[in-house]
TORTOR-534525 format. One record per atom (N, C-alpha, C): x, y, z; residue in one letter. Coordinates in steps of 0.001 Angstrom, whole numbers, plus 500000, padded with zeros to 6 digits. Example, Ala and Ser with C-alpha at 12.3 -4.5 7.8 and 13.67 -1.06 7.14 Angstrom:
<sites>
513190494310507800a/512300495500507800a/513200496700507800a/512850497750507080s/513670498940507140s/512900500030507870s/
</sites>
This chain:
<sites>
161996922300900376x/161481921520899280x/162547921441898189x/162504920052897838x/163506920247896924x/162885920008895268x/163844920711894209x/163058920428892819x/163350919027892019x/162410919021891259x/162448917537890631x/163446917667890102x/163999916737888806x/165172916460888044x/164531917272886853x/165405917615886363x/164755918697885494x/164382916808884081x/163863917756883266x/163403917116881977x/164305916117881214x/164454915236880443x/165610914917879435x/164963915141878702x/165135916060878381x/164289917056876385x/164845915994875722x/166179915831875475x/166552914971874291x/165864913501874204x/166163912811875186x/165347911629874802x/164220911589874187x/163489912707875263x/162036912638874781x/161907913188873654x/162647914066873308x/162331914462871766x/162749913452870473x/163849912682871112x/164386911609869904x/162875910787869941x/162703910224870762x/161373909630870656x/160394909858869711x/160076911090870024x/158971912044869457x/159278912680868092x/160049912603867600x/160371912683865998x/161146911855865254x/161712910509865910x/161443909489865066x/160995908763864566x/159227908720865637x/157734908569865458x/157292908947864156x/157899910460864394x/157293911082862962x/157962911240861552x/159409911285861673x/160327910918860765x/160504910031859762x/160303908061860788x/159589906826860549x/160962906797860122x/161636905395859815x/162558904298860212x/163575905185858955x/163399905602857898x/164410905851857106x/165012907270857468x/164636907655858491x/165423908991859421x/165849908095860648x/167415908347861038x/167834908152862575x/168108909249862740x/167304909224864358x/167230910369865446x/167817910233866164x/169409910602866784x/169825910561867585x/170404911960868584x/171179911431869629x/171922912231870332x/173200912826870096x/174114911655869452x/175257911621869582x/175563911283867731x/176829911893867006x/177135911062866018x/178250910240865759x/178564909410865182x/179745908859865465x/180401908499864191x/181477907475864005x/181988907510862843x/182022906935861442x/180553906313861690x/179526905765860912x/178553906841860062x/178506907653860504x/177826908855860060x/176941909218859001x/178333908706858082x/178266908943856386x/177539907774855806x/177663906723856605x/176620905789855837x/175168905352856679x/174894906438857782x/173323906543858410x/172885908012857781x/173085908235857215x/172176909448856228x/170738908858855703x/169883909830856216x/169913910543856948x/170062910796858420x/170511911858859302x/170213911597860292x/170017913095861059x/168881912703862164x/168909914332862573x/169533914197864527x/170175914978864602x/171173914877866184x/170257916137866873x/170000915779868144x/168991916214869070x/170211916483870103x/170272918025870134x/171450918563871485x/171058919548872486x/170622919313873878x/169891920075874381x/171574921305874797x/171310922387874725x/172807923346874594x/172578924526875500x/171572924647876557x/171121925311877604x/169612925719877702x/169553927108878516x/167651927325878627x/167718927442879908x/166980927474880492x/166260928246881701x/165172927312882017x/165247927343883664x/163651926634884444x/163370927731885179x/162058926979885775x/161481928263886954x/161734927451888530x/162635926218888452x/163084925759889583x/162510924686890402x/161003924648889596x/160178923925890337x/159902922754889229x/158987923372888228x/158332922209886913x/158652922857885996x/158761924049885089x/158874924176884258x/160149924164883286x/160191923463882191x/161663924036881893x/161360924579880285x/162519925682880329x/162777926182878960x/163698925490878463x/164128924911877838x/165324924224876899x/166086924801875739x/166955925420875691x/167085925535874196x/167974924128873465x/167440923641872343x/167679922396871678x/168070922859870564x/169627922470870036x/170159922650868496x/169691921178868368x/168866921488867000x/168992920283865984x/169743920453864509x/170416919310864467x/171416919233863337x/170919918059862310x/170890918433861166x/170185917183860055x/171607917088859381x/171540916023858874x/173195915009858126x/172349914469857083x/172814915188855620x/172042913995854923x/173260914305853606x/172618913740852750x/173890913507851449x/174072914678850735x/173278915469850490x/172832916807849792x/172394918380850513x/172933919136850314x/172382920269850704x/170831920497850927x/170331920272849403x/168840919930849605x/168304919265850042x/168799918238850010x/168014917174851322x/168636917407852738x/169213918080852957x/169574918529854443x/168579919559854581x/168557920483854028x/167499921914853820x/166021921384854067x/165840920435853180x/164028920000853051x/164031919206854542x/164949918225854765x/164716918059856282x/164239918631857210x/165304919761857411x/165551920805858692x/164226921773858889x/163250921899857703x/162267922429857317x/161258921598858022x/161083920070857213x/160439919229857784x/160505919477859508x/161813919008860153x/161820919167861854x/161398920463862303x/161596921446861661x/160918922924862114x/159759922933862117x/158710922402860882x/157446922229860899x/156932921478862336x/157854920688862609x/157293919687863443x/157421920025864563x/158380920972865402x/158409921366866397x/157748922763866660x/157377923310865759x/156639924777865972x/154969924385865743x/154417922917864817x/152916923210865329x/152257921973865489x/153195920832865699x/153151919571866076x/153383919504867666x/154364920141868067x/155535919773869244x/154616920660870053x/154343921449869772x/153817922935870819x/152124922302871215x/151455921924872591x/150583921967872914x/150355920115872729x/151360919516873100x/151356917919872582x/152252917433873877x/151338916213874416x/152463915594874984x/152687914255874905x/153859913549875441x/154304912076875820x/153782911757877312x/154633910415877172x/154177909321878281x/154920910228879717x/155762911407879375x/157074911620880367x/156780913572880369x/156277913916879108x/156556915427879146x/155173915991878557x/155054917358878963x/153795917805877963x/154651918684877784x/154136919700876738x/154936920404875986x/153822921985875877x/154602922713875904x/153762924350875848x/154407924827874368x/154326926451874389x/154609927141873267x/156803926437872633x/156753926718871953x/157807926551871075x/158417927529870044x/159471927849870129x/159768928973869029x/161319928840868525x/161312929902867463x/163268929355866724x/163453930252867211x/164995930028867864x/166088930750868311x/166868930844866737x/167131930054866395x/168003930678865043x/167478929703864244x/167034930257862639x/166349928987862030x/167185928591861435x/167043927795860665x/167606926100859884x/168529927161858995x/170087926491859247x/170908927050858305x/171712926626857920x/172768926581856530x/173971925646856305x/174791925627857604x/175443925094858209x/176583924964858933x/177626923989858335x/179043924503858541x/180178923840858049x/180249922751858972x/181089921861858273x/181025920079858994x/182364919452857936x/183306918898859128x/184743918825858317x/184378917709856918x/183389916943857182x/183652915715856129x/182807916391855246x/183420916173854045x/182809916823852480x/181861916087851888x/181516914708852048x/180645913775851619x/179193913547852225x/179075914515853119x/177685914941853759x/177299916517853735x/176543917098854013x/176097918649854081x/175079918511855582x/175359919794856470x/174909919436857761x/173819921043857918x/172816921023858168x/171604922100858452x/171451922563859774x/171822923378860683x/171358923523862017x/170632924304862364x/169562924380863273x/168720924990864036x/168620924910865163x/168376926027866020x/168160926108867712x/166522926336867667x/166161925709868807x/164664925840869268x/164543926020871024x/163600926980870932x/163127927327872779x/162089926304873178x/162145925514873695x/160944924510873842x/160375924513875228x/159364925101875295x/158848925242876522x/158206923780877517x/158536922825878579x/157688921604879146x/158143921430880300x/157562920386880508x/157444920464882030x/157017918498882294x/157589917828883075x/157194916494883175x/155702916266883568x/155077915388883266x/153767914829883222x/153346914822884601x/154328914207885260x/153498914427886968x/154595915314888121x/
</sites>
C-alpha cells in the first residue's frame, strides 16, 4: 500500500487566514522584492514535522508577519497566533481538517536586512490530515 501525498499545509493555510485577515493583509508563501510596499504581509513556511505515513501529518509552520512597525508586526503575529491556536485547531477546509495545534516558539522580533520594515516570527505544530 502506498501513502497519499502528504498535505500542502501552506496553501491551505494561505487560504485559511487570508479569509480571516481580509484583503488589507497579503498571505503569502514566498516574498519578493516588492515587499516594502505590500505591508502588511504574513509568509506561510512549512520548515518540517512528522507524519504517521498513512493520513496524518504534523507540520511544523514558521509564520513571518512584515509590516511597517514593530508594533504592528507584534499586534499581527498575536492576531495569527490567536488564530491558529483556537480558530485553526478542530476546523476544517474543502482539502484538510485540522486537529490540536500548538507554538513551537512564540511570536518574536527577528532580524530582516531591510530597515524600512520590522519582521515577527513564529513556529507552529499543526496537527491534519486531508479530508478524504
Amino acid at each position: 500500500m502506498t501513502s497519499p501525498p502528504p498535505l500542502d499545509v501552506e496553501l491551505v493555510l494561505i487560504g485559511w487566514l487570508q479569509a480571516r485577515l481580509g484583503e488589507d493583509v497579503l498571505v503569502r508563501d514566498e516574498t519578493d522584492n516588492n515587499l516594502l510596499n505590500e505591508l502588511p504581509t504574513v509568509q506561510i513556511e512549512a520548515v518540517g514535522g512528522n507524519d504517521d505515513g498513512f493520513r496524518l501529518d504534523r507540520p511544523l509552520v514558521d509564520v513571518n508577519v512584515y509590516a511597517a512597525t514593530r508594533g504592528a508586526a507584534i499586534s499581527l503575529a498575536g492576531t495569527v497566533r490567536d488564530l491558529i491556536l483556537h480558530e485553526l485547531r478542530g476546523s476544517s477546509t474543502e482539502s484538510a481538517v485540522f486537529g490540536r495545534t500548538g507554538t513551537v516558539s512564540l511570536p518574536a522580533v527577528r532580524p530582516y536586512e531591510n530597515t524600512g520594515l520590522r519582521r515577527v516570527g513564529a513556529t507552529y505544530e499543526i496537527f491534519c490530515h486531508p479530508v478524504s
